[in-house]
C-alpha positions in Angstrom: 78.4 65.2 77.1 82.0 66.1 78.7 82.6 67.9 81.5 83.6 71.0 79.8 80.6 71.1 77.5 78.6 70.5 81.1 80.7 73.3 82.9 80.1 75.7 79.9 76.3 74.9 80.1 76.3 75.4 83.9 78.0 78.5 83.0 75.5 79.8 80.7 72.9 79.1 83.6 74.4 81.1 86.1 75.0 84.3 83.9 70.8 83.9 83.0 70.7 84.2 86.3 68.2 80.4 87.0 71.3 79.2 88.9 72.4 81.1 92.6 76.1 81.5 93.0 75.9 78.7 95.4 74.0 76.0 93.3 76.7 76.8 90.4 79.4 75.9 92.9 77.9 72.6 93.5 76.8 71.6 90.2 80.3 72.3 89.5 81.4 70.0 92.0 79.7 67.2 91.1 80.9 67.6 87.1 84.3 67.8 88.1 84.1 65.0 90.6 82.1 62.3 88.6 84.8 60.6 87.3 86.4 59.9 90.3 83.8 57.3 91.9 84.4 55.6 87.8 88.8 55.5 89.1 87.9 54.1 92.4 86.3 51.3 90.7 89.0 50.9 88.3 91.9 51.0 90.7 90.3 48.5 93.0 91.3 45.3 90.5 94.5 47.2 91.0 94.6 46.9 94.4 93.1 43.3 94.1 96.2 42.2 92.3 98.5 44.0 94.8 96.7 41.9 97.7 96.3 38.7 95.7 100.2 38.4 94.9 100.6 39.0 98.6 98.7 36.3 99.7 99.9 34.1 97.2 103.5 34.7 98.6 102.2 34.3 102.3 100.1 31.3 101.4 103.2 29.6 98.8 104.1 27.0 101.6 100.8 25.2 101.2 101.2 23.5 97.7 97.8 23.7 96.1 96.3 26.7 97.4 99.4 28.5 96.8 99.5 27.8 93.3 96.0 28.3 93.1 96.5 32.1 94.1 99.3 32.8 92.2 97.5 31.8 89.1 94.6 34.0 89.9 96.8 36.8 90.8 98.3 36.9 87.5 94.4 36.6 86.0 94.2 39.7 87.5 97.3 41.4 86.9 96.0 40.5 83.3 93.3 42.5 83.4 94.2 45.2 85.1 97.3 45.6 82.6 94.6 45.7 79.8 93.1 48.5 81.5 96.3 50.4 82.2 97.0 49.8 78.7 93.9 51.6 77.5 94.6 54.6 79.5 98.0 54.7 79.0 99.0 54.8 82.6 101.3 52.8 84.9 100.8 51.5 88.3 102.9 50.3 90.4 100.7 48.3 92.3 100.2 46.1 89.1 103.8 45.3 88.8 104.4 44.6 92.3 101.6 41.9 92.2 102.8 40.5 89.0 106.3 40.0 90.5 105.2 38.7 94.2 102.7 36.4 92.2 105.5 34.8 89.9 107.7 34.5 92.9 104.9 32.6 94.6 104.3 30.2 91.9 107.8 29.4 91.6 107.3 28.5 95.3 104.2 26.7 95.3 105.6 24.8 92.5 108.2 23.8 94.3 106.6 23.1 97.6 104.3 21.1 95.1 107.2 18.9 93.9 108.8 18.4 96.8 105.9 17.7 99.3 103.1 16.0 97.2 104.6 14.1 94.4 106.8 12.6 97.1 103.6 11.7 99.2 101.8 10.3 95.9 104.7 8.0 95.3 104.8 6.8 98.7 101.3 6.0 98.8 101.1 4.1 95.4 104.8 1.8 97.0 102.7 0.9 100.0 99.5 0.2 98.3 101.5 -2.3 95.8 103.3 -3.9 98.3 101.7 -7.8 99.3 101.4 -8.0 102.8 101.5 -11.7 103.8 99.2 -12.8 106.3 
């Protein structure tokens, strides 16, 4: 049922007089609040991928765990754009994530390259090299 068809039935129980003026007004309440616990839920993944591409930023020094939460961040900008999508909507919140999380992969990546390829390397020359007795 939709809300309206719920109002107009809540309606037609008031006027036979089994509802009180008072238990209308709630009832009415509730129908025209019940969605709004469903768009909490929804607009918690996107808060998530507000928060995620903010930690991936603030956590991009550390190679792997940077990288590691920019790609989950843009999972979940994923998603959430799918459900945008379906209402038709924009947010915000979505795109900001989106953008802090590519800027953190571009410096995780970075930090990656510059701090642990270096590091492999080094450890393969001096695990190659003979040391004489």
């Amino acid at each position: 049922m939709s809300k309206y068809e719920d109002l107009s039935r809540l309606q037609k129980l008031k006027e036979n007089g089994s509802l009180t003026e008072a238990e209308y007004e709630i009832e009415k309440y509730k129908i025209l609040n019940s969605n709004d616990k469903q768009n909490n839920k929804t607009e918690g993944i996107y808060i998530a991928s507000l928060v995620l591409g903010i930690c991936s930023l603030l956590f991009a020094s550390i190679p792997i765990l940077g990288l590691i939460l920019s790609i989950v961040s843009i999972v979940i900008w994923k998603k959430s754009k799918r459900r945008l999508n379906s209402k038709n909507a924009t947010s915000g919140m979505v795109t900001a994530g989106l953008v802090l999380s590519i800027i953190a992969l571009v410096i995780a990546s970075l930090m990656t390259i510059i701090i642990v390829i270096p590091t492999i390397g080094i450890y393969i020359y001096n695990s190659s090299s003979v040391v004489p007795y």
